[in-house]
N, C-alpha and C positions, 0 to 999 in steps of 0.2 A: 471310520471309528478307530481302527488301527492308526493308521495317523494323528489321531489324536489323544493316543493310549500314551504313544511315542512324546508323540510333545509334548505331555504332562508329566512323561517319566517313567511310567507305567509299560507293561508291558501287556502283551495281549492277551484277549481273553481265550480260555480252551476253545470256545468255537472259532472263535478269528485266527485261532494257530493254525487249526484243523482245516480252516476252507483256506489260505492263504498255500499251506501244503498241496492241498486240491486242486490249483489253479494253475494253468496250463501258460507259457512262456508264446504268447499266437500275436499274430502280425496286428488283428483285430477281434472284438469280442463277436461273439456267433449271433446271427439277428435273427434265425428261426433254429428249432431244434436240428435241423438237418442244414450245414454250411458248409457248403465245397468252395468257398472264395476263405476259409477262414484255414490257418496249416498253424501246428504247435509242434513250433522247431525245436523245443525240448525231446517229443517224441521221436523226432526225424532224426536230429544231431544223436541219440543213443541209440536208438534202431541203429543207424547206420553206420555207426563208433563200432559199435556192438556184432554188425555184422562184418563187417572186414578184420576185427581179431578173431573174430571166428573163423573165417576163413585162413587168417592168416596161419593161426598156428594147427590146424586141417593141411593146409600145404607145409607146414614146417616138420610135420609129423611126417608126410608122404616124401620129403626130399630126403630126410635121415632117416627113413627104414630100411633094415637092411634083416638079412637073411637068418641070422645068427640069432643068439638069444639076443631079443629086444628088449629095450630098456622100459624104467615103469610108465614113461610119456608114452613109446609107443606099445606099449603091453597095453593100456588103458582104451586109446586110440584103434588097435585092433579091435578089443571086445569090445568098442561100442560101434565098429563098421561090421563087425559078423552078427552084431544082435539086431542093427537095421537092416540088415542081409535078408535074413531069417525070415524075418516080418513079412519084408516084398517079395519074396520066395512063395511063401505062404500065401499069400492075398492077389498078387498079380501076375499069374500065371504064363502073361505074352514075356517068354526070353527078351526080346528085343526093345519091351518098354520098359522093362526092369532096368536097361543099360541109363535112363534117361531116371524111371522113378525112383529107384535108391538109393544115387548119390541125392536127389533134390529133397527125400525124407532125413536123409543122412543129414544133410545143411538144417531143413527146417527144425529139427530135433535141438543142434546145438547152441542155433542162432535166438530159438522160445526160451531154450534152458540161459542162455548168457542174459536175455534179454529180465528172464524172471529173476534171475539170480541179484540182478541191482537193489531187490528188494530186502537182501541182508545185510547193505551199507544203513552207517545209521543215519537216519530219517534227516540230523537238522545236518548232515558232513557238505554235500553238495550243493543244498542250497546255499548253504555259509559261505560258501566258499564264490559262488556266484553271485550273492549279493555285494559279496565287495569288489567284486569283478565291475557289478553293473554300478555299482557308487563309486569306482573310481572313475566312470566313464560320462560322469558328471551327470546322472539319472537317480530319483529316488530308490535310496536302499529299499525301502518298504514297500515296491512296486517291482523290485525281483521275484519273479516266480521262476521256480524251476521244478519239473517235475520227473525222475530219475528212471522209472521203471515203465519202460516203452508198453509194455501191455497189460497196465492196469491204464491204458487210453485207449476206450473202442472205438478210435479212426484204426489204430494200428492194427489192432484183431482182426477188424471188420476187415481192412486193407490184405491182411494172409490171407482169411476165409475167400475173398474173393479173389486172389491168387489162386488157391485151390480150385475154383469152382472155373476157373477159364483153362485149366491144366483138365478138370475132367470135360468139360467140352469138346477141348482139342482134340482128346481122344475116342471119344464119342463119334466124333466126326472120319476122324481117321482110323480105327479098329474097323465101323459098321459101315462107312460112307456115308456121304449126303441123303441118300436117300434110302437108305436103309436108316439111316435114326431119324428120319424124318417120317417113314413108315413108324417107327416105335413110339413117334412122342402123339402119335393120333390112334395107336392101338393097344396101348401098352397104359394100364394094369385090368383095362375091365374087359380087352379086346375089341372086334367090331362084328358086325351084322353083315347078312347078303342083304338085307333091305334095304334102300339107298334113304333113303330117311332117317332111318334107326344109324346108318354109319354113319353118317354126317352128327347126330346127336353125339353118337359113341365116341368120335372123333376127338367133337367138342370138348368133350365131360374127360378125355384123357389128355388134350393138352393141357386141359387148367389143372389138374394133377400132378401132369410132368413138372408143369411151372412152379406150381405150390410145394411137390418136394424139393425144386433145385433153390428155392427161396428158403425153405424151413433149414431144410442143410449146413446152408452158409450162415446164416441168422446164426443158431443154434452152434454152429462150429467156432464162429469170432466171440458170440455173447460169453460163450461158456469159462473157455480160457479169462476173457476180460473182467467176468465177477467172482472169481475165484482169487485173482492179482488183485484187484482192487478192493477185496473185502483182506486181504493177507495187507494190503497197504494202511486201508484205513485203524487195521488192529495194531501196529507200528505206532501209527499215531498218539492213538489212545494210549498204546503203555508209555510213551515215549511223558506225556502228558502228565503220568504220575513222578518220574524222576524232576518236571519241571515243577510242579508243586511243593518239593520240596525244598528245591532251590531257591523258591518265592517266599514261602514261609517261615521256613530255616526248623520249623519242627515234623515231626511227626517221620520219625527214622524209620518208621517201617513203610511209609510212602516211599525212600531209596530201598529197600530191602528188599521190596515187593517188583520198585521196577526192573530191579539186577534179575531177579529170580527169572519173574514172567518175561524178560526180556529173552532172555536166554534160552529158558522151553520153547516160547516162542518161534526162535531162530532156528532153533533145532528141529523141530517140527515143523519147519516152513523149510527147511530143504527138502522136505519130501514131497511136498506140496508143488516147487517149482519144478521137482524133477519127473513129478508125477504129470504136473499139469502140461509141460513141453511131451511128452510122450504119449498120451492122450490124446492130443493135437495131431500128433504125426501120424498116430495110428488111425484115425478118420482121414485124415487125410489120403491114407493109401487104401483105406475101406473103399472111398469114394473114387480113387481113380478103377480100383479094382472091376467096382459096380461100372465105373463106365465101360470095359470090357465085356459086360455081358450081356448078353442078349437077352430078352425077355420077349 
């Protein structure tokens, strides 16, 4: 129907702007809800954009710090390495895994925050700018999709949470031993019986529990961040949609008025939102390696 909005002249309709924005840049369309043969290299190509200026200027800040009064890059740079400090301090008590867990909160921190952060470019700047990319590459303009904020896509969320949850294994593994968390995941939260009947039930009924919490965890850890970025993206949309009504119509000046306004509280109040929502993330995340340190 876009296509044919197009070739009458027309342009599209609010919903067909809105799912056209929705739609993911992927090798192929997904044939069940769950497709591991299907990758949306939109999300991949800014994840990983995304993650190497993070890193980059994290080492650019670390090569020019110096002893003296620091400058506001690395003023900024320290207080946000002493506030993830702090955190892992507080929550992960093993010295020796903190060497490994607070620089990789430290990354995950800046890499959610860049990664959420795409969602205060305006809505039609990238895909614009890739649609002419992909029609000059002799493809339909109207079959560019591009979609800019890596984690309002739960491949990408789900992709960290399960990052995380293989970081609290390892540990798991290594803090308590093989067989020491092997002992916890059949006795641990209801305990076990001398009855040899009763432990073997007991057993049972606490691995499905270990399993069920390291599932709700992770679930719960990628969904959270993911409907939080996608419901800030889909409100983008929607105001974005009153500035274009106006453009279509040529009246009603308080449809511009309204979307300068709401655009702008909007942006303003979704900084706290990305800054809030990458910090959230990090701090389960170091909950959760913490929790794998302990014994129960």
């Amino acid at each position: 129907m876009a296509a044919e909005n197009a070739a009458a002249g027309q342009g599209p309709t609010a919903g067909e702007y809105i799912l056209h924005h929705l739609t993911f840049f992927q090798n192929q369309h997904p044939k069940n809800v769950v497709d591991f043969s299907v990758f949306n290299f939109d999300s991949l190509f800014w994840g990983a954009l995304l993650g190497a200026v993070s890193c980059f200027f994290m080492w650019k800040a670390a090569r020019k710090a110096t002893s003296g009064v620091p400058g506001r890059f690395q003023a900024a740079v320290e207080i946000l390495v002493e506030m993830v400090d702090a955190q892992a301090k507080g929550i992960v008590h093993n010295a020796t895994s903190r060497k490994f867990v607070a620089p990789l909160a430290l990354v995950v921190f800046v890499w959610i925050f860049m990664m959420n952060a795409m969602d205060l470019l305006p809505v039609d700047l990238l895909p614009w700018v890739w649609q002419h990319i992909y029609g000059a590459a002799g493809h339909e303009p109207e079959h560019a999709y591009m979609r800019v904020v890596p984690t309002a896509d739960l491949s990408m969320t789900m992709g960290l949470s399960i990052g995380v949850l293989l970081v609290c294994l390892f540990y798991n593994v290594k803090v308590k031993g093989p067989g020491g968390w092997a002992h916890e995941l059949v006795t641990a939260p209801f305990g076990t019986s001398k009855n040899p009947i009763l432990a073997v039930i007991m057993g049972v009924l606490n691995l499905a529990m270990q399993i069920i919490e390291f599932i709700a965890k992770t679930v719960s850890h990628g969904m959270r961040l993911f409907g939080n970025m996608y419901a800030g993206e889909l409100i983008f949309l929607l105001i974005a949609l009153m500035g274009g009504a106006f453009s279509l119509t040529g009246t009603g000046i308080a449809l511009a008025i309204g979307h300068i306004i709401a655009g702008t509280a909007w942006a303003i109040f979704h900084i706290l939102i990305i800054t809030l929502q990458a910090f959230v993330f990090m701090m389960l995340a170091l909950v959760y390696v913490g929790q794998a340190h302990d014994a129960h």
